[in-house]
NUVOKE-57732 format. One record per residue (C-alpha): z, y, x. Coordinates in nm, 2 decimals, m for minus. Last residue first. Example, Ala and Ser with C-alpha at 12.3 -4.5 7.8 and 13.67 -1.06 7.14 Angstrom:
z,y,x
0.71,m0.11,1.37
0.78,m0.45,1.23
//
This chain:
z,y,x
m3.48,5.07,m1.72
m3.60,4.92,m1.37
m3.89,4.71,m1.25
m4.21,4.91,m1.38
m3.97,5.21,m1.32
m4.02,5.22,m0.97
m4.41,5.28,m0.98
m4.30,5.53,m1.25
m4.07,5.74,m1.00
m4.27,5.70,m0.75
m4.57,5.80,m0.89
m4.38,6.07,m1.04
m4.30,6.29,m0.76
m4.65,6.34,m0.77
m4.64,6.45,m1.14
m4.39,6.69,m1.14
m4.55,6.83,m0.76
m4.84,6.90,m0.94
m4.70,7.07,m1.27
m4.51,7.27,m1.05
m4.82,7.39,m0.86
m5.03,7.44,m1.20
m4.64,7.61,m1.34
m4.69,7.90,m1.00
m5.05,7.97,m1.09
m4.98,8.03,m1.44
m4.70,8.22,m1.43
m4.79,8.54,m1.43
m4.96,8.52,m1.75
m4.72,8.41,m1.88
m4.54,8.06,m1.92
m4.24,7.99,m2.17
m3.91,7.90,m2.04
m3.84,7.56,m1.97
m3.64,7.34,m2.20
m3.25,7.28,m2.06
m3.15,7.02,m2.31
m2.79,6.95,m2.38
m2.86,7.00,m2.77
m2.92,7.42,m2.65
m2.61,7.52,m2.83
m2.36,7.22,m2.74
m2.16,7.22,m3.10
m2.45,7.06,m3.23
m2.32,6.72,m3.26
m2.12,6.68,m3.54
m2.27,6.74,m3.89
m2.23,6.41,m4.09
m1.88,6.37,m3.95
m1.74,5.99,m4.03
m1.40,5.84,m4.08
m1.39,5.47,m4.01
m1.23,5.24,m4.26
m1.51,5.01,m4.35
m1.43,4.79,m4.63
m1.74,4.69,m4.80
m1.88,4.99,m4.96
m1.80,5.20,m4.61
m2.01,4.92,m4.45
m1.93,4.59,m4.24
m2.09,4.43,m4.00
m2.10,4.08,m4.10
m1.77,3.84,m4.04
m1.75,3.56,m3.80
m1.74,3.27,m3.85
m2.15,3.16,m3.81
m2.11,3.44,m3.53
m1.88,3.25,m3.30
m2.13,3.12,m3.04
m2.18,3.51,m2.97
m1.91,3.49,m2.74
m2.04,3.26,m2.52
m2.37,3.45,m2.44
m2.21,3.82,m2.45
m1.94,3.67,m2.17
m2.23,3.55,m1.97
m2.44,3.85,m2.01
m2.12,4.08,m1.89
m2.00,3.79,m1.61
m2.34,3.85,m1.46
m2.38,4.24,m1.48
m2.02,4.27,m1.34
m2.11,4.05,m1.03
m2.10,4.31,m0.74
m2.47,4.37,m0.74
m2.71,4.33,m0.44
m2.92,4.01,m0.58
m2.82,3.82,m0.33
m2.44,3.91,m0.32
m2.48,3.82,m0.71
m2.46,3.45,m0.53
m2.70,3.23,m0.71
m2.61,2.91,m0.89
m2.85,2.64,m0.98
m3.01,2.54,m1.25
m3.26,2.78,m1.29
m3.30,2.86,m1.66
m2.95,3.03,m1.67
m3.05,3.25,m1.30
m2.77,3.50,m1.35
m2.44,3.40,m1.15
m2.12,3.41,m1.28
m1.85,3.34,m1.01
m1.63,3.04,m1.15
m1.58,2.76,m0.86
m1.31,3.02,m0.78
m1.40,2.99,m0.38
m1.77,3.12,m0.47
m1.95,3.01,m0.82
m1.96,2.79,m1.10
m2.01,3.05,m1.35
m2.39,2.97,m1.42
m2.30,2.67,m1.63
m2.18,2.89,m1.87
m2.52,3.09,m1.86
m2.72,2.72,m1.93
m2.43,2.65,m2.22
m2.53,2.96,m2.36
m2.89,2.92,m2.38
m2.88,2.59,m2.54
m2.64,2.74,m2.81
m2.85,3.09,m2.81
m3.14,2.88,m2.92
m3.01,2.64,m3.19
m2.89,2.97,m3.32
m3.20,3.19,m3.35
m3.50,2.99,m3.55
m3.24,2.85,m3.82
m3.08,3.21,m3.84
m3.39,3.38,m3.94
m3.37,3.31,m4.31
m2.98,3.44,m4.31
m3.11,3.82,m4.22
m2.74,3.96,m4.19
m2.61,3.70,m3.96
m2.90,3.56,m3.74
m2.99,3.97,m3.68
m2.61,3.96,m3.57
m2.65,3.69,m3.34
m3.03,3.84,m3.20
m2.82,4.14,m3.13
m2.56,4.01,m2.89
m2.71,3.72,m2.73
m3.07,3.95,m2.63
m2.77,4.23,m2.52
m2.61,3.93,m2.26
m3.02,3.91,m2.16
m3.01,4.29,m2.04
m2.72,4.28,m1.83
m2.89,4.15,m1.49
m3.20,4.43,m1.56
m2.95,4.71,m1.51
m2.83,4.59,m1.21
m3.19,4.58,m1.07
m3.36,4.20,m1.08
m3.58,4.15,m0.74
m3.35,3.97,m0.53
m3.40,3.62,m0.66
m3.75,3.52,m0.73
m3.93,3.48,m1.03
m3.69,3.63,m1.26
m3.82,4.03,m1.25
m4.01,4.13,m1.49
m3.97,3.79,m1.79
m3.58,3.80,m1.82
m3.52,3.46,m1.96
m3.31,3.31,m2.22
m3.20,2.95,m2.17
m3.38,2.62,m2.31
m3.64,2.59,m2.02
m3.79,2.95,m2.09
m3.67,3.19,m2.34
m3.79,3.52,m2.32
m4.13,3.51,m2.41
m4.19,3.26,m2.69
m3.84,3.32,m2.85
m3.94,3.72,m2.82
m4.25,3.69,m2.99
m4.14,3.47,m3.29
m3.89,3.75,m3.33
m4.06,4.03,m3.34
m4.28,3.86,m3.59
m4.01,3.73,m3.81
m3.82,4.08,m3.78
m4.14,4.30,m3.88
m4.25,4.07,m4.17
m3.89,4.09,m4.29
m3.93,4.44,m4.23
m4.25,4.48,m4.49
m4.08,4.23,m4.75
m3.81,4.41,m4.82
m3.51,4.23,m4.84
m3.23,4.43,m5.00
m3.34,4.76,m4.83
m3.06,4.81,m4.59
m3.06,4.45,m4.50
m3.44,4.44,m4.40
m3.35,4.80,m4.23
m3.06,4.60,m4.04
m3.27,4.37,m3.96
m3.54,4.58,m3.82
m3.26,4.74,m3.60
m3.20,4.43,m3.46
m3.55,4.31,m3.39
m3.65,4.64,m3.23
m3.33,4.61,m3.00
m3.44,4.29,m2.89
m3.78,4.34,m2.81
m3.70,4.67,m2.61
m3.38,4.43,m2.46
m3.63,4.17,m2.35
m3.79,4.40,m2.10
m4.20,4.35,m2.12
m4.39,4.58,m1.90
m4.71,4.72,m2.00
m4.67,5.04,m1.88
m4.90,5.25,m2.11
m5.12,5.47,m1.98
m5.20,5.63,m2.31
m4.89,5.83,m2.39
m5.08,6.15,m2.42
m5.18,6.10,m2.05
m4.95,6.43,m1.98
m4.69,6.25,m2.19
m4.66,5.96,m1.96
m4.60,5.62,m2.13
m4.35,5.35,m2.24
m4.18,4.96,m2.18
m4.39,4.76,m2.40
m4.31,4.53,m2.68
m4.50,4.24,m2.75
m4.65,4.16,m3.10
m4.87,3.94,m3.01
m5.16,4.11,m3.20
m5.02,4.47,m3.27
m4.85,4.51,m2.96
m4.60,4.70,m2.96
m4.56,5.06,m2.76
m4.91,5.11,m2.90
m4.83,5.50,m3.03
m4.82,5.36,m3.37
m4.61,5.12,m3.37
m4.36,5.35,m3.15
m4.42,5.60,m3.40
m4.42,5.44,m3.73
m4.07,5.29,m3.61
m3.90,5.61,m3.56
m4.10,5.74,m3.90
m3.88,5.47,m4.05
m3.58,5.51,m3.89
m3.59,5.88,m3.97
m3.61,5.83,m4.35
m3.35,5.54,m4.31
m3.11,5.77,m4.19
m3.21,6.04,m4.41
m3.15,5.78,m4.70
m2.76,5.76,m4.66
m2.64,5.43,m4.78
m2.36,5.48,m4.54
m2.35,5.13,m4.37
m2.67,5.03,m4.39
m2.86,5.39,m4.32
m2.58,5.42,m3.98
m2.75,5.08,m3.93
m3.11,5.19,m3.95
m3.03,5.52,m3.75
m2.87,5.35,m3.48
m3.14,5.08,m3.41
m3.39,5.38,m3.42
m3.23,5.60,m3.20
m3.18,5.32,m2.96
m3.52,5.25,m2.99
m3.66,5.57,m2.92
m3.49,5.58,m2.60
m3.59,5.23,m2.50
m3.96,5.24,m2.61
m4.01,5.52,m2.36
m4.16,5.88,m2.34
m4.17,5.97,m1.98
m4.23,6.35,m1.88
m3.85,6.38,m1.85
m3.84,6.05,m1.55
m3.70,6.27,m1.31
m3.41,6.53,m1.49
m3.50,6.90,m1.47
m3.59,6.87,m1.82
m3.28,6.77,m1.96
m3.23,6.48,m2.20
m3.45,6.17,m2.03
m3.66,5.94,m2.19
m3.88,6.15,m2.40
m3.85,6.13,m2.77
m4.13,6.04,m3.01
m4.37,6.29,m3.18
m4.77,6.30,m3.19
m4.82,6.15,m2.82
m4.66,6.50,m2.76
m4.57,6.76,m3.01
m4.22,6.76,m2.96
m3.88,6.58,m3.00
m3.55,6.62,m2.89
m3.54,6.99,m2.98
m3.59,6.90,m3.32
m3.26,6.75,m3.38
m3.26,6.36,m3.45
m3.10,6.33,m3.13
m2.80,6.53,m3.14
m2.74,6.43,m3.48
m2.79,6.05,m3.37
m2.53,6.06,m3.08
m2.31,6.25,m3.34
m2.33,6.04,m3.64
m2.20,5.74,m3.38
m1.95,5.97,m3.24
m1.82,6.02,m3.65
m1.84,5.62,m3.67
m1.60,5.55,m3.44
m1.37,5.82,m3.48
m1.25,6.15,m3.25
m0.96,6.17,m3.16
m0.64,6.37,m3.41
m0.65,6.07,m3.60
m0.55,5.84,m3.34
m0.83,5.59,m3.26
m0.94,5.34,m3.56
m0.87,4.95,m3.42
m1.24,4.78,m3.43
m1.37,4.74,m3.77
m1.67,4.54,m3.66
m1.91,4.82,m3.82
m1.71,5.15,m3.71
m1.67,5.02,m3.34
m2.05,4.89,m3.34
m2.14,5.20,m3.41
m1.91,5.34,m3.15
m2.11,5.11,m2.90
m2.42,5.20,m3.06
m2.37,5.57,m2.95
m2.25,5.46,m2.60
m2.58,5.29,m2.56
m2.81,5.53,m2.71
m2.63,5.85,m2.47
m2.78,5.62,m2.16
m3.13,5.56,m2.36
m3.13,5.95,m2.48
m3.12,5.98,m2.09
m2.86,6.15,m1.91
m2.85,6.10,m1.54
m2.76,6.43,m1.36
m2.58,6.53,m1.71
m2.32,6.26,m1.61
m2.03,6.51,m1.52
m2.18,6.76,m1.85
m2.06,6.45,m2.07
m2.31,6.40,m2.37
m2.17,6.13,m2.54
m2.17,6.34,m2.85
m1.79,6.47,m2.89
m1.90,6.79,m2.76
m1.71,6.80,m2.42
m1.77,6.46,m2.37
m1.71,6.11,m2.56
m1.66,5.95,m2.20
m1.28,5.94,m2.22
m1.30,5.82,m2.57
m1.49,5.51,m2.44
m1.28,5.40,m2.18
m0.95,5.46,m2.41
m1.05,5.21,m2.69
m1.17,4.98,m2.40
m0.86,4.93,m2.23
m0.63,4.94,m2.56
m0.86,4.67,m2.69
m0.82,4.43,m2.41
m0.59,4.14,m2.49
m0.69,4.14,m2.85
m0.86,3.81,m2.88
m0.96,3.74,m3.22
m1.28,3.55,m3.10
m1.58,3.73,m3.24
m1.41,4.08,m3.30
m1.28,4.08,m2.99
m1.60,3.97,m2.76
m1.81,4.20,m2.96
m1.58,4.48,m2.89
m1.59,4.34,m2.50
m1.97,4.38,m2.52
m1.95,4.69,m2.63
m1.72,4.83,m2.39
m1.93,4.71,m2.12
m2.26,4.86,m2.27
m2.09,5.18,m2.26
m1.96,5.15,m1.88
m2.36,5.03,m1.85
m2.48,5.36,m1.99
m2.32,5.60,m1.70
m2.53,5.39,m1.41
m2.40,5.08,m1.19
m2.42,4.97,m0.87
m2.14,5.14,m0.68
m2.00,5.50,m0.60
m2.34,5.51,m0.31
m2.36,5.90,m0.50
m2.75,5.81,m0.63
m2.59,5.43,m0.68
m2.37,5.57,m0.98
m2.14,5.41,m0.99
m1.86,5.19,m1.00
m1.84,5.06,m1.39
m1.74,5.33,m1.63
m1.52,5.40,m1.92
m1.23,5.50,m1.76
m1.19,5.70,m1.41
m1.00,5.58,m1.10
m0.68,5.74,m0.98
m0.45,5.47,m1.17
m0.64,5.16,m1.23
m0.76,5.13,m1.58
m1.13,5.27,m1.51
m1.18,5.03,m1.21
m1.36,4.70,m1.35
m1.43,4.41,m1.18
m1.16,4.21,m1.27
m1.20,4.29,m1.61
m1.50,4.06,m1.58
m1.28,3.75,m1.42
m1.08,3.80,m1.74
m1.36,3.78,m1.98
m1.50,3.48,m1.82
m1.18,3.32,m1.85
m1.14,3.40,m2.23
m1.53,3.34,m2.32
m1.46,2.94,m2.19
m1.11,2.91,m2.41
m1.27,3.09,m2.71
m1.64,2.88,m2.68
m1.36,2.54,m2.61
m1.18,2.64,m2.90
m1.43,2.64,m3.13
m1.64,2.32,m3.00
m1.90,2.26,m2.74
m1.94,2.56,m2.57
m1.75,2.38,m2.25
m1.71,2.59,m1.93
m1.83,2.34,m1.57
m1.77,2.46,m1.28
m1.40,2.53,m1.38
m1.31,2.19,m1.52
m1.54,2.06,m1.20
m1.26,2.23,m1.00
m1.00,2.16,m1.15
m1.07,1.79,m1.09
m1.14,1.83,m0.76
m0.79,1.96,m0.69
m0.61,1.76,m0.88
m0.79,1.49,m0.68
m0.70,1.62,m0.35
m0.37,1.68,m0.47
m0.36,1.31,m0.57
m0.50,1.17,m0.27
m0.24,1.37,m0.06
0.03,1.25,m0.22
m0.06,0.89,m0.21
m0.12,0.97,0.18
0.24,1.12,0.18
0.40,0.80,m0.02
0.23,0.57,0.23
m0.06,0.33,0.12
0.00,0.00,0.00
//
């Protein structure tokens, strides 16, 4: 027989292997093994966040890149809280609703808009979107109301589409549509892009669902006639496209396919199918969307970011959350458009179980990776991010498991209990765009030069954004 210290040894060793493959290896097969799995990778996400550490600032990942802060913009601190809203209201876990309740009122702004004059350097109607649907999402999941003397969910979510349903946000251009970025001095201003315009869509449709306001659906509707009709989908395989330039009247599309666009289409469509008891015309619209986006983005039973997955390296932090937002949204479209939910939940249960088995990295046997479809786990060292963007499309994936139990959004005719503000957002003057002023005469020589080095710049800028947001 072996000696008492060798039979000790064998059974650490064993324990020890054994933990291991427990942690290499998160079960979605069951209730409480989705809870137990989305609970650890939860934690290990909070991990990586700074905003609740004394000195450090909530609401946002470290960032931004342009000030070598870390490797993540304004948006994704919103996207964060959103996800972990979602992660809440899904699995009745309340261990971090104090954390994000504060991140996102301390990124509200000055106005109460999401319009922060710190992160004016970098504020896109996309980056004010994703806060905006965060507080939608807030109102709609019922999330714990702030104090009443902050400002509620669904007033910041009336805000962010105030802001950017005012004219200013819109001109003449490809016929209508909002540019990407807020303030003209920002790069990227001459850009008009599916993302922007879909966040205002997605918000309008559900602010239309859960106040029966018709302004909201009014906009959401000519939202959707223009990105239809501007070519931003394709109208035979009904791909979504990234955007165009303005000063090629939106004709030079880049044809770049980002699941989110797809997603956040599909969603908002739902929510107008919902809106309008089940008209036919955006139940065409979801079905087709989403017949698109299964054939695209899902590849070997897991869902698949189509730019940039054919080698590591080349996926941008922003790009590495973007398939935990496909989870998100195509769970709730399952939800409140019941004929679609055949089509969407086997899928997000296969895909799931391939981002689960992602998190079998480093010392912990539980670093997230991104790959799903890949089989194999890659280091987020490789792909230059510090992991948060991994754990954030993991956690969406799991969590999302739960939306057969789960209850719908809900409206103000169905128990909502946030307070809105129909009128916020214009306390900020000029809507936190800087327009130029008007050309003379005089100026004509000097705006031919500007409008040169605008558009040189660009190539960059555009060449970049074929593999960025």
């Amino acid at each position: 027989m072996p000696s008492s210290r060798a039979t000790l040894a064998a059974s650490l060793l064993l324990t020890g292997f054994l933990d291991c493959v427990t942690a290499q290896y998160y079960k979605v097969d069951t209730k409480d093994a989705i809870k137990t799995t989305a609970s650890t990778i939860a934690y290990d996400l909070m991990l990586l966040y700074e905003g609740n550490k004394t000195g450090q600032i909530p609401g946002i990942l470290p960032g931004p890149p342009s000030e070598h802060k870390g490797d993540y913009y304004w948006w994704q601190g919103g996207a964060m809280m959103g996800t972990y809203i979602d992660y809440w209201h899904l699995t009745g876990d309340t261990s971090y609703n104090d954390v994000v309740m504060q991140g996102i009122l301390h990124q509200v702004g000055e106005n109460q808009d999401f319009m922060p004059r710190n992160h004016t350097a970098s504020l896109g109607n996309d980056d004010q979107g994703f806060w905006g649907m965060t507080a939608m999402l807030a109102a709609e999941n019922k999330f714990p109301d702030p104090p009443a003397d902050k400002p509620q969910w669904l007033a910041l979510a009336q805000a962010v589409w105030a802001t950017q349903a005012d004219p200013s946000r819109h001109d003449s251009y490809c016929n209508g549509g909002m540019r990407w970025q807020v303030p003209f001095s920002n790069a990227g201003y001459d850009y008009k892009n599916t993302i922007a315009n879909g966040c205002f869509f997605n918000i309008g449709s559900r602010l239309a669902r859960y106040t029966r306001n018709e302004t909201y659906a009014k906009f959401a509707e000519e939202t959707w006639d223009w990105i239809w009709n501007v070519n931003y989908i394709d109208h035979e395989t009904w791909l979504v496209y990234d955007g165009a330039h303005v000063q090629h009247n939106c004709t030079n599309i880049n044809k770049v396919t980002f699941s989110y666009n797809a997603a956040i289409l599909t969603q908002g469509a739902a929510f107008m199918y919902n809106y309008t008891d089940g008209d036919k015309k955006w139940g065409d619209r979801v079905d087709k969307l989403l017949e698109s986006m299964l054939k695209t983005f899902v590849h070997d039973g897991a869902v698949y970011e189509v730019p940039c997955e054919g080698s590591t390296g080349r996926c941008t932090a922003d790009m590495i959350t973007f398939k935990g937002y496909v989870h998100r949204w195509l769970s709730v479209v399952a939800q409140i458009v019941p004929h679609t939910a055949e089509k969407i939940l086997p899928v997000l249960q296969k895909s799931a179980q391939a981002a689960a088995n992602q998190c079998t990295g480093r010392e912990s046997g539980r670093t997230c990776g991104f790959y799903w479809s890949g089989g194999k786990f890659v280091d987020p060292s490789v792909d230059k991010t510090t992991g948060a963007g991994e754990y954030m499309s993991a956690l969406a994936a799991v969590s999302s498991l739960l939306i057969k139990e789960a209850n719908p959004p809900t409206t103000n005719a169905t128990g909502g209990t946030s307070k809105g503000s129909p009128n916020g957002g214009f306390a900020g003057g000029d809507n936190g765009r800087d327009p130029p002023k008007p050309i003379t005469t005089a100026d004509k020589a000097g705006a031919g030069i500007l409008t040169f080095l605008l558009i040189f710049g660009a190539i960059g800028t555009f060449w970049w954004m074929g593999f960025s947001v």
